[in-house]
C-alpha positions, -999 to 999 in steps of 0.1 A, spaced: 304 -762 401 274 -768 377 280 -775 339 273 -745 318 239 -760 305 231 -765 341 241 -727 351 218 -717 316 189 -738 328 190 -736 364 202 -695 366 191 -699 406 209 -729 412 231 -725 443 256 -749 431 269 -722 401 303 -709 402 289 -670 409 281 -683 445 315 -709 448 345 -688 441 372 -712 454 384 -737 421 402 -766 433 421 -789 402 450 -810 399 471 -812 365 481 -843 349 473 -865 376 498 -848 401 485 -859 440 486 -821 448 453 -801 436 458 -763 432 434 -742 443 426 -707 430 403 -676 442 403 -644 423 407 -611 437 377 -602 452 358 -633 441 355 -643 476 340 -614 488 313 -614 457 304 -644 462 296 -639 498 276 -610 489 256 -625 467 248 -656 491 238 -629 517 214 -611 495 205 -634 469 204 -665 486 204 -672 521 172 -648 530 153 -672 504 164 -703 522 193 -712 496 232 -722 506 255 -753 498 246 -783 510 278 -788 525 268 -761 552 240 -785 559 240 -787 597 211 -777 623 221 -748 640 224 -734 605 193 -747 589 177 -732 623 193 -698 615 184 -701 580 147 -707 585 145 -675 609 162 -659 585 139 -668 555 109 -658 582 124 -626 588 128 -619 548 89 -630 550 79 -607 571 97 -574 560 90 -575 526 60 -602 519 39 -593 550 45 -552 542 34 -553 512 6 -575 518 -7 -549 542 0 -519 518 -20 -538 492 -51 -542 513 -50 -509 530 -54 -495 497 -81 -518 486 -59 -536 457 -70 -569 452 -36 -596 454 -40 -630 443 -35 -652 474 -8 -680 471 
């Protein structure tokens, strides 16, 4: 989890709590670290990963692997193409100048 500067600074940062619901601690030194999840928190979480961060190219890096950076990047392309590439087209069509990137 980010520090709270980080999370004020860095509000897409994939490393805030919003998208890591599952807090694992230990308490006075004790070997044995409690973890906790809210109810629901889980499922939040998961939601927001889907639709805030995994169509932009954003997850943990500890889900780093190739078979899902390969499904990430056809899912960023797919994200690309409904919404970038529509709109792009629905701007010329109607003559409205865009500032290309």
């Amino acid at each position: 989890m980010c520090s709270f500067q980080e999370s004020v600074y860095n509000p897409q940062s994939i490393n805030r709590h919003f998208y890591r619901p599952i807090i694992k601690y230990s308490i006075g030194g004790i070997d044995q670290a409690m973890t906790i999840v809210s109810y629901n928190s889980l499922t939040i979480s998961l939601q927001q990963l889907a639709t805030n961060a995994l169509s932009w190219g954003k997850y943990p890096d500890e889900w780093k692997d190739d078979c899902f950076d390969e499904y990430i990047k056809n899912k960023k392309h797919l994200n690309d193409k409904i919404l970038e590439d529509h709109h792009e087209h629905l701007l010329k069509e109607n003559n409205i100048l865009s500032q290309e990137t």
